[in-house]
Residue, then its C-alpha position, 0 to 999 in steps of 0.5 A: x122424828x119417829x117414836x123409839x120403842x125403848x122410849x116413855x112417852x106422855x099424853x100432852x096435858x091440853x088433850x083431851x079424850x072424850x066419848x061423843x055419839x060413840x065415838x072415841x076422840x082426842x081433842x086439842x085444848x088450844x087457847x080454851x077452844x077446841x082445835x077441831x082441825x086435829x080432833x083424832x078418832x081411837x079405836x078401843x085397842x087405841x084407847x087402851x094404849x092412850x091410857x098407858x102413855x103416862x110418862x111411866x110405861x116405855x112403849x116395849x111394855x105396852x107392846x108386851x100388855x098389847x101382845x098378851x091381851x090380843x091374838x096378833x104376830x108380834x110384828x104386826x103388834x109393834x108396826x101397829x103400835x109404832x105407826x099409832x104412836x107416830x101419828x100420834x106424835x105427828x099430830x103433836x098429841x104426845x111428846x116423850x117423857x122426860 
């Protein structure tokens, strides 16, 4: 199901976000061990929008701090944004908060 952008969602609680040889990756915790078939690599932006998927802020007001931290079309802000948070759900990495 695509993401909502009046909807708040959350990092899943067995994910973990960790910085190897420069690069930034989210790695499924699965039964204790590490599920490198679905590590996924963040970008700085992404990282920044990871730290935001607290449960507390809905993805329009991540948009809106995106928008006012970045020289983008707004457009292009939010079909980012969107897709990012699509994969992400896709990948079973953040689930909607409740």
């Amino acid at each position: 199901m695509p993401c909502e952008i009046d909807k708040r969602y959350r990092q899943r609680d067995e994910v973990l976000l960790r910085t190897i040889a420069g690069e930034n990756l989210l790695i499924p915790i699965r039964a204790k061990l590490a599920d490198l078939q679905r590590v996924f690599a963040l970008n700085a932006l992404g990282v920044e929008i990871w730290a935001r998927l607290d449960g507390q802020h809905d993805l329009k007001q991540i948009l809106d701090d995106i928008q006012s931290q970045c020289d983008v079309e707004g457009g292009q802000a939010r079909r980012d944004l969107t897709d990012f948070m699509n994969d992400l759900l896709k990948a079973d990495l953040v689930v909607e908060a409740s």
